[in-house]
Structure formats: C-alpha cells, structure tokens
N, CA, C and O of each residue as an XYZ file, in Angstrom:
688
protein
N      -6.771      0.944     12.357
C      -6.608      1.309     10.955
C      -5.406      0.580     10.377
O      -4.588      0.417     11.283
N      -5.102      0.226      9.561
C      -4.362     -0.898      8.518
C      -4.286     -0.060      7.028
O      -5.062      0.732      6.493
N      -3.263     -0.501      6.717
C      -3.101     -0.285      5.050
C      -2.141     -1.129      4.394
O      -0.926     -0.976      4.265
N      -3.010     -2.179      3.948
C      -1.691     -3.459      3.376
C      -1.792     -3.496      1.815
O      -2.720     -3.352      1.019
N      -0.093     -3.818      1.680
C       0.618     -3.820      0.534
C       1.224     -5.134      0.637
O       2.403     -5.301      0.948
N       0.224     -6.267      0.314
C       0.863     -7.655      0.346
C       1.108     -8.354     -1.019
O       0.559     -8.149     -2.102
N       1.832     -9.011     -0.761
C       2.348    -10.304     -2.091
C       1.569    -11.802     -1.867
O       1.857    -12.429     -0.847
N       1.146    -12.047     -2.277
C       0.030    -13.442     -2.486
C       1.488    -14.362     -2.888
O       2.536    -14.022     -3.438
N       0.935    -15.858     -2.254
C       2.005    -16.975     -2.804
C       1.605    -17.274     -4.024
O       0.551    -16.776     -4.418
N       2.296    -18.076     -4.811
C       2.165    -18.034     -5.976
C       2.526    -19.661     -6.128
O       2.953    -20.313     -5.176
N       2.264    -20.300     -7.636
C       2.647    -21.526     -7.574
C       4.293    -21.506     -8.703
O       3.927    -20.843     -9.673
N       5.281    -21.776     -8.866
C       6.418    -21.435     -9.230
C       5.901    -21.051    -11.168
O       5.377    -21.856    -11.938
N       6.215    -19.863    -11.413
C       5.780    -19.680    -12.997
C       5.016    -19.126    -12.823
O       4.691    -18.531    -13.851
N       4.173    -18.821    -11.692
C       2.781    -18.315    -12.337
C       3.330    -16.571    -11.610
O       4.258    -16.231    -10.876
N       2.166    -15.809    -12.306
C       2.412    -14.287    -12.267
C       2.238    -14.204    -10.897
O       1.517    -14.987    -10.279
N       3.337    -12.604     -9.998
C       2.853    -12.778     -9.009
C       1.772    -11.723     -8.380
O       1.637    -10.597     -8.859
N       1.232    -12.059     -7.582
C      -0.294    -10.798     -7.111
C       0.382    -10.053     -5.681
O       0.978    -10.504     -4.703
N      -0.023     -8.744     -6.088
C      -0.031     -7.455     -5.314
C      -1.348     -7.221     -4.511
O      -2.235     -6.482     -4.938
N      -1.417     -7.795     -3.493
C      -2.328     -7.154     -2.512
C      -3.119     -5.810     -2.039
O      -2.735     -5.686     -0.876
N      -3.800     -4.994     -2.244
C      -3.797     -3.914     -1.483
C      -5.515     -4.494     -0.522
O      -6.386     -5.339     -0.727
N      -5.287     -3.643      0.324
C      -6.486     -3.034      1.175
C      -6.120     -1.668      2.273
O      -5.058     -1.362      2.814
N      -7.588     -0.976      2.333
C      -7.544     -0.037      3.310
C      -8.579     -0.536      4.391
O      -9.678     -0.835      3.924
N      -8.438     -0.663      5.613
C      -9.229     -1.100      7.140
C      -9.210      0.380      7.651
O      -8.117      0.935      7.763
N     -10.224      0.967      7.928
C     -10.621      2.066      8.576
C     -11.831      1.494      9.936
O     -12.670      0.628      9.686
N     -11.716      2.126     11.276
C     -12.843      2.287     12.238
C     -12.789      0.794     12.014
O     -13.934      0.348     12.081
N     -11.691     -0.364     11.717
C     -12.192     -1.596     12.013
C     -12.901     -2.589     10.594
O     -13.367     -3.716     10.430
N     -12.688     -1.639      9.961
C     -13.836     -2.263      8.047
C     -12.498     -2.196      6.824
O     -11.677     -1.406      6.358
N     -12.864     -3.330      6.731
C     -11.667     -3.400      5.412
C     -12.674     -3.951      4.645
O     -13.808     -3.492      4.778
N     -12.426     -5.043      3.701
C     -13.003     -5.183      2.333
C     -13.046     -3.878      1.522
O     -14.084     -3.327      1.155
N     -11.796     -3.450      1.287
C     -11.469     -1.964      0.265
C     -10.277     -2.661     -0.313
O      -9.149     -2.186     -0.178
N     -10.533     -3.933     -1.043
C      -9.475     -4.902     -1.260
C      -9.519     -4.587     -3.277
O     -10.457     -4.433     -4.059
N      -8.071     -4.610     -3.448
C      -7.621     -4.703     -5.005
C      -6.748     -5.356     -4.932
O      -5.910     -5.229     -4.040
N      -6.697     -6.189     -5.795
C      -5.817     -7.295     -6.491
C      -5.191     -6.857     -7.577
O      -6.008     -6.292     -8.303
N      -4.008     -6.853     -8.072
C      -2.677     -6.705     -9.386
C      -2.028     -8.095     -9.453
O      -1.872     -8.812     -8.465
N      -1.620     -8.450    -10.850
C      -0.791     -8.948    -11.323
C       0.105     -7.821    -11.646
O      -0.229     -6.713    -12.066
N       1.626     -8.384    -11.321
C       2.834     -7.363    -11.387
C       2.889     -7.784    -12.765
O       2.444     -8.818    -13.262
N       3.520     -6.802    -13.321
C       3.874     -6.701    -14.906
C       5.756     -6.915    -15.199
O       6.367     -6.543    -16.201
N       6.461     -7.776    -13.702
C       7.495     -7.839    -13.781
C       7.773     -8.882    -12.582
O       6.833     -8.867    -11.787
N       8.796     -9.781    -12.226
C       9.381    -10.679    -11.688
C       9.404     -9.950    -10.226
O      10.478     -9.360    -10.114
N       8.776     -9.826     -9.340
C       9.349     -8.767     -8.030
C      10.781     -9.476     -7.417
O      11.684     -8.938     -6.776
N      10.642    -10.824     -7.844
C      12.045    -11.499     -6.646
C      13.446    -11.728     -7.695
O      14.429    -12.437     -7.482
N      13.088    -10.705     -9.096
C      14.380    -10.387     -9.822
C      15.302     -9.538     -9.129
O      16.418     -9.975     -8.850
N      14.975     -8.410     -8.830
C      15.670     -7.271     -8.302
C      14.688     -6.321     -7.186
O      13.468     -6.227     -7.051
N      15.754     -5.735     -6.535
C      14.990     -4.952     -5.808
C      13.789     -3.589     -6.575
O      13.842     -2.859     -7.565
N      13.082     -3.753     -5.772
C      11.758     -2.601     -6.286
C      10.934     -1.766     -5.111
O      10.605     -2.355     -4.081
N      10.638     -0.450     -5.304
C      10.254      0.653     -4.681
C       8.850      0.555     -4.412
O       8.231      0.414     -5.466
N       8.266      0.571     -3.608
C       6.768      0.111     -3.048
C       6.669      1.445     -1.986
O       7.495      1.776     -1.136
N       5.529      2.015     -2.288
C       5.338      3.165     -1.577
C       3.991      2.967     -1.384
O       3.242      2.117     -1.866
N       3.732      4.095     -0.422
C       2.347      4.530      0.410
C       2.394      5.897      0.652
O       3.405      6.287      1.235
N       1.668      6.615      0.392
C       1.236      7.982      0.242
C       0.329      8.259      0.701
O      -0.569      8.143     -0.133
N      -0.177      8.727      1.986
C      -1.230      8.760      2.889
C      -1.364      9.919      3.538
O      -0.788     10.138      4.604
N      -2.381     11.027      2.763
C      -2.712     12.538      2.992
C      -4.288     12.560      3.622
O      -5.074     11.672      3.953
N      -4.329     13.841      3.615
C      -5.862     13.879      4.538
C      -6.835     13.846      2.767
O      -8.064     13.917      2.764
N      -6.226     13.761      1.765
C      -7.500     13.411      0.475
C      -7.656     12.064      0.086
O      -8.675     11.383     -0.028
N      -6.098     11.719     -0.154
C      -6.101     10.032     -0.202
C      -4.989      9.231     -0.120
O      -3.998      9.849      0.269
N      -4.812      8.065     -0.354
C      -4.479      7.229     -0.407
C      -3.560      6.698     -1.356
O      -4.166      5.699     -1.743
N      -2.737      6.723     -1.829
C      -1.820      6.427     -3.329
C      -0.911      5.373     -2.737
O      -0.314      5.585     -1.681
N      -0.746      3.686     -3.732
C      -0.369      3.049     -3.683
C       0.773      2.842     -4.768
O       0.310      2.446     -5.837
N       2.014      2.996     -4.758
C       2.524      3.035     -6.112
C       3.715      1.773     -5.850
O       4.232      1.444     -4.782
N       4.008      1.033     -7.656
C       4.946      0.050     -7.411
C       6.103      0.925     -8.621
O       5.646      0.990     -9.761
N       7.585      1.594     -8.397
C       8.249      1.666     -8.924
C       8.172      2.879     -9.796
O       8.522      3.035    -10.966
N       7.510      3.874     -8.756
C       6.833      5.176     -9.279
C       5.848      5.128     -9.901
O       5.738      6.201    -10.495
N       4.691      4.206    -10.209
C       3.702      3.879    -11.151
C       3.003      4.122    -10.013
O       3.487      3.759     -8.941
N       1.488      4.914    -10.070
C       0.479      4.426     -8.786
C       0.040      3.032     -9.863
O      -0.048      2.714    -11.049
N      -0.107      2.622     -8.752
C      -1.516      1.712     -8.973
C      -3.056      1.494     -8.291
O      -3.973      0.758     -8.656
N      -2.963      2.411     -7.182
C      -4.423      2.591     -6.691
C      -4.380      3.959     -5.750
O      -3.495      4.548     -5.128
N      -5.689      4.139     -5.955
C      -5.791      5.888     -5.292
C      -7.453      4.797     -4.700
O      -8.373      4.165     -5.218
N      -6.865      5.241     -3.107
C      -8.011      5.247     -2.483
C      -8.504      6.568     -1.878
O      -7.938      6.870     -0.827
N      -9.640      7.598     -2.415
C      -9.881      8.658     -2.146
C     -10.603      8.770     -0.794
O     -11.467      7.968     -0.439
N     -10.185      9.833     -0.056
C     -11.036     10.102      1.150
C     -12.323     10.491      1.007
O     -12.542     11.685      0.806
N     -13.492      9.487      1.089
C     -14.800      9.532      1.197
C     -15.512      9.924      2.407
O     -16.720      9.702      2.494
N     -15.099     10.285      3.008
C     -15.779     10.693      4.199
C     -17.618     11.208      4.199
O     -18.664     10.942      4.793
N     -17.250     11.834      3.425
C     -18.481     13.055      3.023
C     -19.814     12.142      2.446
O     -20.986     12.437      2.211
N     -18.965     10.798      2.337
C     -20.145      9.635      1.532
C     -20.554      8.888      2.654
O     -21.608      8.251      2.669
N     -19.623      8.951      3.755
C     -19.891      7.862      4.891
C     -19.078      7.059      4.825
O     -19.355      6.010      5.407
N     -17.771      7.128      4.141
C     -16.843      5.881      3.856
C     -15.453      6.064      4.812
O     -14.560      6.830      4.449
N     -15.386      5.502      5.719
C     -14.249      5.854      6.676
C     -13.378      5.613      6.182
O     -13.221      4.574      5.541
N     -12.347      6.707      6.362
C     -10.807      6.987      6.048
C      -9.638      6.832      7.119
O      -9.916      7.462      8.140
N      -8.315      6.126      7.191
C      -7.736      5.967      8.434
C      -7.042      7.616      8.365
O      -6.363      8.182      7.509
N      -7.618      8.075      9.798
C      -7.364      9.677     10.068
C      -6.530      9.701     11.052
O      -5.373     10.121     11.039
N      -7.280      9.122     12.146
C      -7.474      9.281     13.627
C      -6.766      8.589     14.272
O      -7.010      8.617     15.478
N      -5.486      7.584     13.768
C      -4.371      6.835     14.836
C      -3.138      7.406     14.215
O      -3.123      8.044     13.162
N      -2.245      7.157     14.858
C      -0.879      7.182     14.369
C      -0.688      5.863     13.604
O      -1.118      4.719     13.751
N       0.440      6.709     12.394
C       0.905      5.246     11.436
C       2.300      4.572     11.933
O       3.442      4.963     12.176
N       1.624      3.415     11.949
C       3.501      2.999     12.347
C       3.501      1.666     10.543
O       2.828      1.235      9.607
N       4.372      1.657     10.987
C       5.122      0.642      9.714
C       5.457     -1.245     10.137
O       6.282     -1.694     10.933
N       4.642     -1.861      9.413
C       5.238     -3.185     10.127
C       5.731     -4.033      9.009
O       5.345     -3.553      7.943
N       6.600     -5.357      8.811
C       6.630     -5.801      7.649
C       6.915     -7.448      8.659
O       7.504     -7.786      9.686
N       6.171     -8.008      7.702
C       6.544     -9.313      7.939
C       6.022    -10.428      7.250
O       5.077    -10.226      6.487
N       6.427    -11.457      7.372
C       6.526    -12.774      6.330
C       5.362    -13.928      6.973
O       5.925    -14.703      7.746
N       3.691    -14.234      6.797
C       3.165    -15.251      7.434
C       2.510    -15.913      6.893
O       2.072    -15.475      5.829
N       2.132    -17.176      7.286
C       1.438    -17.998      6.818
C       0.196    -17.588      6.308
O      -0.578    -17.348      7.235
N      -0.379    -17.385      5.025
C      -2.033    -17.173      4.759
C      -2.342    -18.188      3.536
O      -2.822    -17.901      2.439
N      -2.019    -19.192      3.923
C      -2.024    -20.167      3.041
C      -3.340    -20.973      2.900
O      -3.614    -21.896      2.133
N      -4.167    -20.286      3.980
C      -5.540    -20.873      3.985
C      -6.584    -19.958      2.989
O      -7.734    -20.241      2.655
N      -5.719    -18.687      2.613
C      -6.761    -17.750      2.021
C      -5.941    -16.966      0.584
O      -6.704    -16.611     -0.314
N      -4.600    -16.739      0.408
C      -4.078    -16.001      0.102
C      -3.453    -16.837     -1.722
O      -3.347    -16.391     -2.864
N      -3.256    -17.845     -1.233
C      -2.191    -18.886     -2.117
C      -3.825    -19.318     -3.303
O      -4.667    -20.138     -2.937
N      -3.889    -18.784     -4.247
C      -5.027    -19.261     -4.852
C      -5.850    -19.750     -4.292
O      -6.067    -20.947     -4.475
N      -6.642    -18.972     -3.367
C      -7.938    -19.059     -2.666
C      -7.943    -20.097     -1.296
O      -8.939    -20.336     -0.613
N      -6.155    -20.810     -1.013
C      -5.981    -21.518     -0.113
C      -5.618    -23.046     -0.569
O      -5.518    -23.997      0.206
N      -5.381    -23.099     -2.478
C      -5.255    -24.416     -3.155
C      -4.341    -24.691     -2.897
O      -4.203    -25.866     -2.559
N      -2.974    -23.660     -2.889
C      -2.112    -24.049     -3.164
C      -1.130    -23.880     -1.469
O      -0.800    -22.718     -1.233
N      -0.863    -24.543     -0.793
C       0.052    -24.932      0.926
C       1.421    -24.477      0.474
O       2.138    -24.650     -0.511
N       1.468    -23.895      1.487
C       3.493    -23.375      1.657
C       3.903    -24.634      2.247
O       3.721    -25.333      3.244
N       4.667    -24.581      0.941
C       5.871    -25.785      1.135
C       6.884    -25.471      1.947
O       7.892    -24.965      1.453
N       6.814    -25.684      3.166
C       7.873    -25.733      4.388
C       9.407    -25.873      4.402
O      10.326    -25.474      5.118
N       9.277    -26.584      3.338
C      10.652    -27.623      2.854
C      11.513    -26.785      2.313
O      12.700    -27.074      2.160
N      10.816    -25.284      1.855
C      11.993    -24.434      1.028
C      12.277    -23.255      2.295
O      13.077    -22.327      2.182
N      11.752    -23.423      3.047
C      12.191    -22.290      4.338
C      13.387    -22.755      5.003
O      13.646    -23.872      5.451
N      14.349    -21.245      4.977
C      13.756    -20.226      5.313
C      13.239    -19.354      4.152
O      13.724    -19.258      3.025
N      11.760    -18.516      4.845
C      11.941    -17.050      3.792
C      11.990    -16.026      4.623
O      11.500    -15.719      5.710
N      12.960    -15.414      3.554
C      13.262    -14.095      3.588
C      12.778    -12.780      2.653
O      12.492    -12.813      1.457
N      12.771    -11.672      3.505
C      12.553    -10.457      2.544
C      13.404     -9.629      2.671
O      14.032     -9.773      3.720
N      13.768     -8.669      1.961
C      15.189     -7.858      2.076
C      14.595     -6.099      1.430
O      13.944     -5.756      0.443
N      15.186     -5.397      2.504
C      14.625     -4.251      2.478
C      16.087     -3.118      2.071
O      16.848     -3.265      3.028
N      16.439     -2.560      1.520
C      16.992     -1.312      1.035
C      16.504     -0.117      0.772
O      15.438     -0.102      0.156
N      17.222      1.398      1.213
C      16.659      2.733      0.587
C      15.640      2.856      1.103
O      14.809      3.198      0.261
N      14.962      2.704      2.679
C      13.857      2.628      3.188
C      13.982      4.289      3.658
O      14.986      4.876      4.062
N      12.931      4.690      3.503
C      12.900      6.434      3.950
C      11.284      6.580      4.041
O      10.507      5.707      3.656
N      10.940      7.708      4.558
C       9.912      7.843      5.504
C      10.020      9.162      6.041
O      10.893      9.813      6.615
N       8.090      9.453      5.423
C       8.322     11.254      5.994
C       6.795     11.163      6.234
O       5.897     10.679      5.546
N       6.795     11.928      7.705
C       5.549     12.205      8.413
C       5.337     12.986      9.103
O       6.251     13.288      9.870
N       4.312     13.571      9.184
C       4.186     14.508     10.574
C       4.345     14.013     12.087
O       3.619     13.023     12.173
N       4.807     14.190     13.009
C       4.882     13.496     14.351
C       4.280     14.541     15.239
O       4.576     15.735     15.288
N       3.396     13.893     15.924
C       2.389     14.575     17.187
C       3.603     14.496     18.318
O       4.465     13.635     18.500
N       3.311     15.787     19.030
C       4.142     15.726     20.478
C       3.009     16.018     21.139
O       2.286     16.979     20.875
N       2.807     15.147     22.072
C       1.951     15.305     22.936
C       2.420     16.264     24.190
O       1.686     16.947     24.905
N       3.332     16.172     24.231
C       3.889     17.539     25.482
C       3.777     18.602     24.914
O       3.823     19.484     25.771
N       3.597     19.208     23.468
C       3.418     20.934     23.349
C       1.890     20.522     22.221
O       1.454     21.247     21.326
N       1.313     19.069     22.676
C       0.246     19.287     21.758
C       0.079     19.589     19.868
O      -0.935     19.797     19.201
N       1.136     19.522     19.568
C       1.522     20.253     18.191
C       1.752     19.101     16.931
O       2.182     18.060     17.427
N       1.653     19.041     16.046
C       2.262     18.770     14.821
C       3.451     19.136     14.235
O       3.469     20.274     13.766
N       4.480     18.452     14.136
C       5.604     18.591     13.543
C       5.062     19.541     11.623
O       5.635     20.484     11.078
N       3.958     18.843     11.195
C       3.215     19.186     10.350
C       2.753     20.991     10.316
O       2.807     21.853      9.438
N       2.324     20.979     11.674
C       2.311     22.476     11.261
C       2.828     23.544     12.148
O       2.535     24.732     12.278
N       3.603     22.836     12.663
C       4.754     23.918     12.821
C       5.824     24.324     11.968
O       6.231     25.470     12.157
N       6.380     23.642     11.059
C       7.241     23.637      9.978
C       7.073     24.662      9.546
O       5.925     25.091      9.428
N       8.062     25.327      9.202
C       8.501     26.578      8.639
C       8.893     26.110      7.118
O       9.350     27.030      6.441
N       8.813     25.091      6.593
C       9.276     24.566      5.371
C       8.452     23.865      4.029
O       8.730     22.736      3.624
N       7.483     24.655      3.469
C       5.944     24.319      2.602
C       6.947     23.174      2.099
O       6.610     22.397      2.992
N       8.096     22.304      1.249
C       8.079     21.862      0.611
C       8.420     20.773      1.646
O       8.279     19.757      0.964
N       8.667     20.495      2.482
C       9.024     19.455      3.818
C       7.406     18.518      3.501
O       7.127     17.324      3.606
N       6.736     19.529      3.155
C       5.327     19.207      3.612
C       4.459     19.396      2.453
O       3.271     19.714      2.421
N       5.513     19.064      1.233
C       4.433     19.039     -0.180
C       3.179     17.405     -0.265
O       2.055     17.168     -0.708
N       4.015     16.835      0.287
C       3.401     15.451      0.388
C       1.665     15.601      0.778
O       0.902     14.770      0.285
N       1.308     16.313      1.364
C       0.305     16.475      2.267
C      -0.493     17.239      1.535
O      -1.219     17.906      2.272
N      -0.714     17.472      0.199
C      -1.646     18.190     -0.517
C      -0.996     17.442     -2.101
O      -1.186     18.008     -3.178
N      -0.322     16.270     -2.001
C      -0.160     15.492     -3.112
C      -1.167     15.273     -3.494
O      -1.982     14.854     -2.673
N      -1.667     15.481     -5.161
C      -2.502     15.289     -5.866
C      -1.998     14.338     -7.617
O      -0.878     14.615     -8.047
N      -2.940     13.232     -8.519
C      -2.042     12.434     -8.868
C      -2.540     13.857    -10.531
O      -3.569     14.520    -10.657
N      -1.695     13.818    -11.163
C      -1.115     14.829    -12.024
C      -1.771     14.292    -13.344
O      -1.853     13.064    -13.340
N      -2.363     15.030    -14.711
C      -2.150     13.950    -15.616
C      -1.684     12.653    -16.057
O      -2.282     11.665    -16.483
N      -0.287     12.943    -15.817
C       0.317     11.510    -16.632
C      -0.061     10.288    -15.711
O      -0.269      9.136    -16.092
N      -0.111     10.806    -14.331
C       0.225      9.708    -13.127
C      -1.344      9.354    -12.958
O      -1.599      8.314    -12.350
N      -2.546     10.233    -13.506
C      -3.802      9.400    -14.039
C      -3.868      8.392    -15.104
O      -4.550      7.386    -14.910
N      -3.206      8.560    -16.255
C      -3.419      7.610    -17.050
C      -2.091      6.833    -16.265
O      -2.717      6.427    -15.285
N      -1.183      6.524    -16.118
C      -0.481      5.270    -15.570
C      -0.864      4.837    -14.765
O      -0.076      4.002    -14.322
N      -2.074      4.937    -14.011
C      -2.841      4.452    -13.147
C      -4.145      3.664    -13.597
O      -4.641      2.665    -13.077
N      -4.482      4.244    -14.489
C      -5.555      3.673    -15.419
C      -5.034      2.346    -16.806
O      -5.710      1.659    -17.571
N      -3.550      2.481    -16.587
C      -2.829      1.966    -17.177
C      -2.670      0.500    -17.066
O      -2.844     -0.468    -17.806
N      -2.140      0.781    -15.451
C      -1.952     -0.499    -14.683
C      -3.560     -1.233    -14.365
O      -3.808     -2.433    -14.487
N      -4.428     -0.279    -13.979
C      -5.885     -0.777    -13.645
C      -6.547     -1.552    -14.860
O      -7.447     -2.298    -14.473
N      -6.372     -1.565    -15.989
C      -6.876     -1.808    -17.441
C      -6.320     -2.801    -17.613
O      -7.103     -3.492    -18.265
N      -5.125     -3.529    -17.380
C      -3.628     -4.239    -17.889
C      -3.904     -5.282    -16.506
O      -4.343     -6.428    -16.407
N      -3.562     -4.576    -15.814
C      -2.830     -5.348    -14.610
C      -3.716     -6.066    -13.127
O      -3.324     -6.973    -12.394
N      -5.069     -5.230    -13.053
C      -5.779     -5.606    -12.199
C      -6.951     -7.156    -12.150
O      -7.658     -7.591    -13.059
N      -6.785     -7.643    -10.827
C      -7.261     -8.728    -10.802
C      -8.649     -8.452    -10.616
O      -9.467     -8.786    -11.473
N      -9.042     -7.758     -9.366
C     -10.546     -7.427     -9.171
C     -10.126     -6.162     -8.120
O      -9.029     -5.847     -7.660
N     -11.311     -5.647     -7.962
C     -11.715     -4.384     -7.057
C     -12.851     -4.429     -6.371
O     -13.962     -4.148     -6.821
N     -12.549     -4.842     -5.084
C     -13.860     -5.036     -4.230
C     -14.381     -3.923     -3.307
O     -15.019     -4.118     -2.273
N     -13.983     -2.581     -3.877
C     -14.081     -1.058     -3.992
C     -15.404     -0.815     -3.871
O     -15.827      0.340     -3.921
C-alpha cells in the first residue's frame, strides 16, 4: 500500500504540479494531478495526509485538495491492512513525470535538496506483544479525534475550490 504526495519537474516558469495517488492490494491508477496556486520553493509549506478507516484527505497548507473515500463496499480497495511508515525522497522520473518525460533533469544544477521543518505525526501503533492498539486503548477521545475526521462545510467547498481552479486531471 502507497500514498504519494509528489512534485512533478517542471521547466523553469512554468506552474508547479502536485502529484497525488492511492496504491491499495498492489493497484494504483487513483492518480490526481494540481497545479499549485503558489511558488512551493518560495517558502516553506504544510503538506499533510490524513488517513482514517473512511478516507483519505490530502491537504496543501490547510486546504484539502483531495478526499479519497473508502470504497470498499464498491469493491475499491482501501490501504487498511499494513502499517504506515513515512518515506521522503528526491528521484529521477524524468522518463514519465517532467511533462510526460519531454523535459530531462539537468544534472548540471545538482545537488537537490528538500528541506523538512515542524514535522509531527500521530497514529495508532500495534504492539504485537499485548496484541492491542495504542488506538484503542487510549483513555483520551480527543488523542484520537483524527480517526472519525470528517471534511466540514467550508473544508467541502475549499476542496471543490481547489478541484474547479487548480486540478489537472483525475484518473479516479
């Protein structure tokens, strides 16, 4: 199971693209494309993942920008069933990623770098020695509001906001 939040290369000037996909049981093509509505390599910016047993919330800077809902009930696999770990890193997809593979990473400007601040992270953790969930053993409902997060009025239309404005395609 996978859940990527990537940045597409870009050619210098041009807008830059926000990646998403969800890979469940091995199947991705649950791919959306964004144009950011701001410079990402101006200043630092907040990129989150929100991943409950309903769905999926992708947000850039408190804005969602995609709710992938748990379909199960349709036949649409949801990542349930592994543990999440977190990876980040910088690679070549210059055969697929860079305007369809037109445009080659210029070597000549490396190194690149990415720079991470204010990184935080909240999950349930399985112990396999008492069998349990950190999740529901908690004595603390708001430790564990995350987990019945639902997106609210406003945070529907700013979602529909960005989707109307900002989206490239949805292969949803």
């Amino acid at each position: 199971d996978e859940i990527d939040f990537e940045f597409l290369g870009n050619l210098s000037g041009d807008p830059y693209i926000l990646h998403t996909n969800v890979y469940s049981q091995g199947k991705g093509n649950r791919e959306q494309q964004f144009y950011l509505w701001f410079d990402p390599t101006a200043d630092f910016h907040t990129y989150s993942l929100l991943r409950n047993p309903q769905h999926i919330l992708f947000s850039v800077d408190g804005t969602p920008i995609r709710e992938f809902n748990n379909s199960e009930s349709r036949g649409v696999p949801y990542p349930k069933s592994q543990p999440m770990r977190i990876h980040s890193s910088l690679w070549n997809a210059d055969d697929w990623a860079t305007r369809g593979g037109l445009v080659k990473t210029d070597w000549t400007q490396a190194p690149f770098t990415a720079s991470y601040r204010n990184f935080s992270g909240n999950a349930c953790v399985w112990s396999s020695s008492t069998a349990t969930s950190s999740c529901t053993t908690s004595n603390s409902p708001t430790n564990n509001a995350w987990l019945t997060q639902q997106l609210d009025t406003k945070a529907q239309e700013r979602i529909k906001w960005v989707q109307d404005n900002y989206m490239i395609y949805n292969y949803c």
